[in-house]
C-alpha positions as CSV (number, residue, x, y, z in Angstrom):
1,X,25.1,18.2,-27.6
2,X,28.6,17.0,-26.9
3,X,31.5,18.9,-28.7
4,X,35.1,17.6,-28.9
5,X,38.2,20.0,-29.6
6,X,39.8,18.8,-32.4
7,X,43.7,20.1,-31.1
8,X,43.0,18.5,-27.1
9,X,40.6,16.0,-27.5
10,X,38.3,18.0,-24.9
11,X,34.9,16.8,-24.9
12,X,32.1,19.3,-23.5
13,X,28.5,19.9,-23.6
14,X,27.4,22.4,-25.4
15,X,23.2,23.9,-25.6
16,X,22.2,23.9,-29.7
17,X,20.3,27.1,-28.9
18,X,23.3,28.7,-29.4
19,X,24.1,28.1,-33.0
20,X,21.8,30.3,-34.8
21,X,22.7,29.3,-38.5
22,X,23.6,26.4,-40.3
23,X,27.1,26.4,-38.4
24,X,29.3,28.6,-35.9
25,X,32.7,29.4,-34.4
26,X,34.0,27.3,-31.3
27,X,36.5,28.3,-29.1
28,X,37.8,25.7,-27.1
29,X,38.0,26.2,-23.2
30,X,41.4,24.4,-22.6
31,X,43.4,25.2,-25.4
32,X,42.0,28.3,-26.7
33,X,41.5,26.3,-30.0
34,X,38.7,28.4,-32.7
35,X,37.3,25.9,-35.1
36,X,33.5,25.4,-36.6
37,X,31.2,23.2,-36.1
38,X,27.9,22.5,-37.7
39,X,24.2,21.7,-35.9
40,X,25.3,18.3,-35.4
41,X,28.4,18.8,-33.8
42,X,30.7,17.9,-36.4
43,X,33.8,20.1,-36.7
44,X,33.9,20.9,-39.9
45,X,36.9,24.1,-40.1
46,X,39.7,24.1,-38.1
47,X,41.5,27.8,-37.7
48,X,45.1,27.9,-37.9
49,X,46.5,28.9,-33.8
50,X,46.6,32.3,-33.2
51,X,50.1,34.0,-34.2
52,X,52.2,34.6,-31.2
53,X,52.1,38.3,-30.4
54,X,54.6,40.2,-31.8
55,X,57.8,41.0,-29.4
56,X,58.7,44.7,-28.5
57,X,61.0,46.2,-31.1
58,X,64.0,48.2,-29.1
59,X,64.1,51.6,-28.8
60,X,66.7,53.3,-31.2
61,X,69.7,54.5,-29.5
62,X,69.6,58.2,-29.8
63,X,72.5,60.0,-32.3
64,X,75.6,61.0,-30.8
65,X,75.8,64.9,-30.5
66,X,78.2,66.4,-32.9
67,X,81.1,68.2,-31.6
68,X,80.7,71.8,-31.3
69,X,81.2,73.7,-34.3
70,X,80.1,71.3,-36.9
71,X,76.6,70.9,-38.1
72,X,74.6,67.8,-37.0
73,X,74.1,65.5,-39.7
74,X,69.9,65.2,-41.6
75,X,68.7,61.9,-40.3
76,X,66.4,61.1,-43.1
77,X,64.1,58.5,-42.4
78,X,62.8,55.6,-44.8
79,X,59.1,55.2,-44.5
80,X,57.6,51.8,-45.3
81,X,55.1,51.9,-47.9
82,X,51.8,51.3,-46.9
83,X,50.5,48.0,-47.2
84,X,48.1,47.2,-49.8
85,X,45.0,47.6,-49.7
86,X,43.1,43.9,-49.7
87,X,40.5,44.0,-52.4
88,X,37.0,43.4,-51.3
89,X,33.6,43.0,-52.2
90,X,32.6,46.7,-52.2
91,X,36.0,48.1,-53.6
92,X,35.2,45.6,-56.4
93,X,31.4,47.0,-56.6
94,X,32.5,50.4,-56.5
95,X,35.1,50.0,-58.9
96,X,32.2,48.3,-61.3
97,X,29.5,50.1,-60.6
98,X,27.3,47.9,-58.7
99,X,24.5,49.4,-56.8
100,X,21.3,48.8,-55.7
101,X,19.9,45.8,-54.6
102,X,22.8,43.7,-56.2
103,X,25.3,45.1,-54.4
104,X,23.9,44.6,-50.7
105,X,23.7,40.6,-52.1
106,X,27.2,40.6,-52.7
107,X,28.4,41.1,-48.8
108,X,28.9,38.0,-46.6
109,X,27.3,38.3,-43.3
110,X,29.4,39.8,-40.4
111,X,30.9,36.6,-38.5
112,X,29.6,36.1,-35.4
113,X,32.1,35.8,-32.4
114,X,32.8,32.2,-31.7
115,X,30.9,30.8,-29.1
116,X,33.5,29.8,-25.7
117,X,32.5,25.9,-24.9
118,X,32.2,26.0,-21.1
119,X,34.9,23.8,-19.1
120,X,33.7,20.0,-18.9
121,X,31.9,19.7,-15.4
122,X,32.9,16.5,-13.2
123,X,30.5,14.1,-11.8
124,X,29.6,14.6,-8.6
125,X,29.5,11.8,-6.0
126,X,25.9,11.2,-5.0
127,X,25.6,9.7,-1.4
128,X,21.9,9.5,-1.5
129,X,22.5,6.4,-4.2
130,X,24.7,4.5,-1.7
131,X,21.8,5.5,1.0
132,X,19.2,3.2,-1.0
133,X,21.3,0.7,-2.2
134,X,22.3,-0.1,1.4
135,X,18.8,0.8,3.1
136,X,17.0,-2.1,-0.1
137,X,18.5,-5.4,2.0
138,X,17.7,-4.3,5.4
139,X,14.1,-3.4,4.6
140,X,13.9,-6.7,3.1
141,X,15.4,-8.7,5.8
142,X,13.3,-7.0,8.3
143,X,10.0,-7.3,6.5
144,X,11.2,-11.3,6.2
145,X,11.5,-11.5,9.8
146,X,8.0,-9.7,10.6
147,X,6.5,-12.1,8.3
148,X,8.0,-15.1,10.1
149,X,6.7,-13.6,14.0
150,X,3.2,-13.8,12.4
151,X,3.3,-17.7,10.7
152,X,1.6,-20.1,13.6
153,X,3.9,-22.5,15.5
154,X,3.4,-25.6,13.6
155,X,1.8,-28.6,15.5
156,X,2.3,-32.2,16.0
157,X,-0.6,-34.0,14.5
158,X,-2.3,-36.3,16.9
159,X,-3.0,-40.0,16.0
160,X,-6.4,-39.2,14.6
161,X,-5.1,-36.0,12.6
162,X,-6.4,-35.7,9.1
163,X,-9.3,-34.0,7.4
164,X,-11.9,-36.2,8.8
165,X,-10.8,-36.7,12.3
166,X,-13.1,-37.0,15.0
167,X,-13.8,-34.3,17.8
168,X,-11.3,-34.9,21.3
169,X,-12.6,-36.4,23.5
170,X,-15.6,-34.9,25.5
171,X,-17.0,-37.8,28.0
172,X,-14.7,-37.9,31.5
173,X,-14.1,-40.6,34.0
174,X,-15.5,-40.5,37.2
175,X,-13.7,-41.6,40.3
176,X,-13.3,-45.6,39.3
177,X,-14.0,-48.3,42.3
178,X,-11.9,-50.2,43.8
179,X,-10.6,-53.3,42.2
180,X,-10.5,-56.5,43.9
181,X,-7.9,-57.0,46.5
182,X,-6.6,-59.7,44.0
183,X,-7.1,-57.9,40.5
184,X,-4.8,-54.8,42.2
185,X,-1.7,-56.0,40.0
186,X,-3.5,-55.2,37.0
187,X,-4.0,-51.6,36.7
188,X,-5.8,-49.6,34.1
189,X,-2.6,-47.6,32.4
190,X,-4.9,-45.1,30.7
191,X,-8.2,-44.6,29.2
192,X,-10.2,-42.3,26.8
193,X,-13.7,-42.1,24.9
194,X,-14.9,-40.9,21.9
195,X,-18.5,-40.1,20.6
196,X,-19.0,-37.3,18.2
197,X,-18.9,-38.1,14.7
198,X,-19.0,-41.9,15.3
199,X,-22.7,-43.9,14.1
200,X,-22.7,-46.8,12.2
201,X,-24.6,-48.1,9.0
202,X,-27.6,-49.0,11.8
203,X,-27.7,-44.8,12.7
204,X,-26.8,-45.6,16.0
205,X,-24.4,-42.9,17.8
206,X,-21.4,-45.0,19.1
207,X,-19.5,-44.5,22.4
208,X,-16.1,-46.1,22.0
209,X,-13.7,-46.2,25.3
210,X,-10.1,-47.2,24.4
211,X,-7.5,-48.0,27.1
212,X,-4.6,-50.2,28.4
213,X,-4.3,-52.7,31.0
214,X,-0.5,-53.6,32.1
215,X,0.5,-56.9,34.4
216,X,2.7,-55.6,37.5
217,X,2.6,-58.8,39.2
218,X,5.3,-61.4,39.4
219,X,2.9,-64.2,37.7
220,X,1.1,-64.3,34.1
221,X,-2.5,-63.4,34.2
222,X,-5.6,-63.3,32.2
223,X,-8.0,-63.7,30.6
224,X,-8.4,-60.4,31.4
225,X,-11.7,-58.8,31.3
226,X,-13.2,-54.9,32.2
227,X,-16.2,-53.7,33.1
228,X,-16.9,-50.3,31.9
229,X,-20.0,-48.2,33.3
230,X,-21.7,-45.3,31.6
231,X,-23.0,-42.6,34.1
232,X,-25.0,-39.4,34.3
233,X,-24.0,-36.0,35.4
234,X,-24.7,-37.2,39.5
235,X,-22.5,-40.6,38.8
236,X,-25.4,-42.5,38.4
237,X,-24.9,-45.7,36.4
238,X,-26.7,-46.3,32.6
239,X,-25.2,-48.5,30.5
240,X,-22.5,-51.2,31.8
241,X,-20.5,-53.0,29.4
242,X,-18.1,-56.4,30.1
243,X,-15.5,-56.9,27.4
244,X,-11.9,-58.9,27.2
245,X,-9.1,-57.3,26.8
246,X,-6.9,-57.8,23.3
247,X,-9.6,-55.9,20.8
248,X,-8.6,-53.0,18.9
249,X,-10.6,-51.4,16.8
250,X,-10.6,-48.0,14.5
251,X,-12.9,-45.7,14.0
252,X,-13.7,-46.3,11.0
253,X,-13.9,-50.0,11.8
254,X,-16.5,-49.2,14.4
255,X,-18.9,-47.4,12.2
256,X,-18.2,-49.9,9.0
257,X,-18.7,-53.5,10.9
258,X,-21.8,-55.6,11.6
259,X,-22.3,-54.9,15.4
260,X,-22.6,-58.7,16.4
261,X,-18.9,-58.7,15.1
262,X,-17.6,-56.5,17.4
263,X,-19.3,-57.7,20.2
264,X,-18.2,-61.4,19.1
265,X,-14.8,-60.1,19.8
266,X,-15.4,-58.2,22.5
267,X,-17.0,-61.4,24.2
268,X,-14.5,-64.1,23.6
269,X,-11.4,-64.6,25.9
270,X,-8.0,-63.1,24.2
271,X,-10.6,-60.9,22.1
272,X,-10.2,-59.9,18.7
273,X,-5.8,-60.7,19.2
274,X,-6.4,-64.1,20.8
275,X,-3.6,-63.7,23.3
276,X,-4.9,-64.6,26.7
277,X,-1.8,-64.3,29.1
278,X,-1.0,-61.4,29.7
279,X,2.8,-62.1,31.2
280,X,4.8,-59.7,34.0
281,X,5.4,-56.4,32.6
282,X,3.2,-56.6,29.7
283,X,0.2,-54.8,28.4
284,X,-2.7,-55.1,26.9
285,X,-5.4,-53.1,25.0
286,X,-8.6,-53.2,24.9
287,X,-12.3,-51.6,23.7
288,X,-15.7,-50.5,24.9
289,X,-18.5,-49.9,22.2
290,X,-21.7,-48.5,23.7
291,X,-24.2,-49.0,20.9
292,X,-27.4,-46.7,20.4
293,X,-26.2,-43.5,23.3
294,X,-28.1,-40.4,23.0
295,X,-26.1,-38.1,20.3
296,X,-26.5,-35.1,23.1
297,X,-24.1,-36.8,25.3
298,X,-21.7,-33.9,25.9
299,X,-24.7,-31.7,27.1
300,X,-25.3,-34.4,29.5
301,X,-22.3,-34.1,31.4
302,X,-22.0,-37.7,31.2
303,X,-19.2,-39.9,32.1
304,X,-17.5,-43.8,32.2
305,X,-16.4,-45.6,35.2
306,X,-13.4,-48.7,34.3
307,X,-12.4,-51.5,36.8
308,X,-10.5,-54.9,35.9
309,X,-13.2,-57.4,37.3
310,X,-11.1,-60.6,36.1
311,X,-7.9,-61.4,36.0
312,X,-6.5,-64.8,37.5
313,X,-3.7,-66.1,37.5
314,X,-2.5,-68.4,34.6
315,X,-3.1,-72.3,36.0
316,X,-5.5,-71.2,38.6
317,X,-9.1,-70.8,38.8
318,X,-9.5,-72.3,35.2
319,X,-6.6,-69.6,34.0
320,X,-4.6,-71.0,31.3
């Protein structure tokens, strides 16, 4: 329990195991202060301070001697009376008579010595506190930047990305021919071919080759128009396919149209954009749909052959 002086204002801790009865004496630590307190800590009698002790008395001078011849005078001394005596409990019992059993009841127990309160302890400093509280941040930060070494580098989606997009590409070119001396001007900028995941409401697998033909030449050409081959593992040719370039089409177009639609595009000068010319500088898409390949065509190591086999100039040969 906590004890305070009621002279200083000390305040101490003090065990209740060592108040045996109902209360008992306190002597303050700091002052020197006896008062009582009860279980609760309450003070509840406050002794008066201790008298000062009492200062020496000085020594009587000793009498003068008398001068010789004459008797020395009797020093009587006063004696103080004795003090009385206080009346207690069993002077009171004698003097009545009390005996027995009755008389032990009338005597107070002896009072227990007060207890000394022990001096109020100060806190100590505890460094293992500031320890934690400065280790809690640096733990965190460094469990943050673990977590952040093991997250995957994000990546750019491609233009097919999305839950349902087709597989890469998995048919390859093989070495093209040679265009036509006068067809060199229109180069094939880039090609590619899809397959997998690409039949139609006919259950046909699809082959679709997409690419770009651009006009480097100083003169307007076109219609333009590309033969694309379809060739086994030894660059033998299958399938061969003429189309015009200015169709594009999606994938989801391919597998969702009437097949004599797309090939009406794919066979009509300008195709499915209607632009014929194709003027310096320019470009031009186009598209290849190979109708009914085998679905196995990856294991077939099979690849596509692309060559501008028409391309005139615009006012010549029947160009426009």
């Amino acid at each position: 329990m906590v004890v305070e002086c009621p002279e200083c204002g000390t305040r101490f801790s003090l065990d209740e195991s060592r108040i045996t009865g109902a209360t008992a004496m306190v002597r303050c630590s700091q002052c020197h202060q006896v008062f009582r307190i009860n279980r609760a800590g309450q003070v509840v009698e406050k002794q008066a301070a201790p008298p000062a002790p009492p200062s020496e008395t000085p020594a009587e001078e000793p009498p003068e001697a008398p001068p010789a011849g004459k008797p020395s005078p009797r020093v009587v001394r006063e004696e103080a009376p004795a003090p009385p005596t206080p009346e207690t409990e069993e002077s009171r019992s004698a003097a009545g008579g009390v005996e027995g059993p009755e008389k032990e009841s009338l005597r107070e127990p002896p009072e227990a010595a007060p207890v000394e309160a022990p001096a109020p302890s100060r806190p100590r400093f505890r460094w293992w506190m500031v320890v934690i509280m400065l280790a809690i941040p640096l733990l965190a930060a460094l469990g943050w930047w673990i977590w952040q070494l093991q997250q995957p580098e994000p990546t750019a989606p491609g233009p097919q990305a999305g839950p349902e997009a087709p597989a890469p590409l998995v048919v390859t070119p093989s070495p093209p021919p040679a265009p036509a001396a006068d067809l060199q001007e229109l180069p094939i900028n880039w090609a590619q071919a899809r397959y997998e995941g690409l039949v139609n409401a006919q259950g046909e697998q699809l082959l679709v080759i997409r690419g770009e033909v651009v006009n480097e030449g100083q003169a307007a050409r076109g219609p333009v128009r590309v033969k694309a081959t379809l060739t086994d593992a030894q660059h033998q040719p299958v399938k061969e396919e003429v189309v015009y370039t200015g169709t594009g089409l999606t994938d989801e177009e391919v597998k969702t149209l009437d097949p004599d639609k797309i090939k009406g595009w794919l066979s009509q000068p300008g195709g499915r954009s209607g632009q014929q010319a194709l003027k310096p500088g320019e470009k031009q898409s186009f598209t290849v749909v190979f109708f009914g390949v085998p679905a196995n065509l990856a294991e077939t190591q099979a690849g596509f052959q692309l060559v501008v086999v028409e391309g005139p100039v615009v006012g010549k040969s029947g160009g426009k």
